[in-house]
C-alpha positions in Angstrom: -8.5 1.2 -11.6 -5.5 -0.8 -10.5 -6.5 -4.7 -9.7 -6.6 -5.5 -6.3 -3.5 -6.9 -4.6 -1.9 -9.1 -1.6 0.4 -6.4 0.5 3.5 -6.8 0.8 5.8 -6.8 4.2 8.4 -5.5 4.3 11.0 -6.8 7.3 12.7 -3.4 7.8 12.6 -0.1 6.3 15.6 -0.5 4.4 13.9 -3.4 2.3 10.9 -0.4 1.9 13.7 1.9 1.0 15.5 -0.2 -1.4 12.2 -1.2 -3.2 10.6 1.9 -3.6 14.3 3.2 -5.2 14.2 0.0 -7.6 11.0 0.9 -8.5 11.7 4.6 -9.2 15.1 3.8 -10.6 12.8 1.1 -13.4 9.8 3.8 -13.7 7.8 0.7 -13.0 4.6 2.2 -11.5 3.3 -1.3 -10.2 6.6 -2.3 -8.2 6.6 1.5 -6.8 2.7 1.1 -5.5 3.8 -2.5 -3.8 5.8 0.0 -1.5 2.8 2.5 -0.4 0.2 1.7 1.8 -3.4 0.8 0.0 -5.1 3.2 1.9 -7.6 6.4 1.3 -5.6 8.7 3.9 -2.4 8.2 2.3 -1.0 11.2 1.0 2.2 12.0 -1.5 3.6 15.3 -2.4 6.1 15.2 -5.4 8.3 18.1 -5.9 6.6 20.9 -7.2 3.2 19.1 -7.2 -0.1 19.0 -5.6 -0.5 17.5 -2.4 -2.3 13.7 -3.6 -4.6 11.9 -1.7 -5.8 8.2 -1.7 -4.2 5.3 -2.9 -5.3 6.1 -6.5 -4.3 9.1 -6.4 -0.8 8.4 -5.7 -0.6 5.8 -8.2 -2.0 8.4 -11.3 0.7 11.1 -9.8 3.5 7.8 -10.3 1.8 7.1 -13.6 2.1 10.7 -14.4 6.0 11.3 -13.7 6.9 8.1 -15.1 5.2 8.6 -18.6 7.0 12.2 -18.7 9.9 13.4 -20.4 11.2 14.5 -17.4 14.4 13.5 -16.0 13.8 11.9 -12.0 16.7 10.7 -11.1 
């Protein structure tokens, strides 16, 4: 289980935007989860994936295409 953590604000949507594609660009799973909502109704699809529900949820999904051999970007 991922520790608990202070949310972050972002000022606009293109500081959201620019740190979620930081974190994608770094596979870094914890800078990617500082850009979702910690929330039990959040939901992520990736491409080609199931439909993932809760924060936890996303976060094993990040975990998951990070760790693979798979080329994301």
């Amino acid at each position: 289980m991922a520790k608990p953590r202070t949310p972050t604000i972002f000022t606009s949507p293109q500081d959201a935007a620019i740190a979620f594609d930081q974190a994608f660009e770094a596979d870094d799973v914890d800078a990617m989860m500082v850009t979702w909502a910690e929330d039990e109704e959040l939901v992520c699809v990736h491409p080609g994936g199931p439909r993932l529900v809760g924060y936890e949820a996303v976060r094993a999904g990040w975990e998951q295409l990070f760790a693979s051999d798979t080329k994301l970007s």
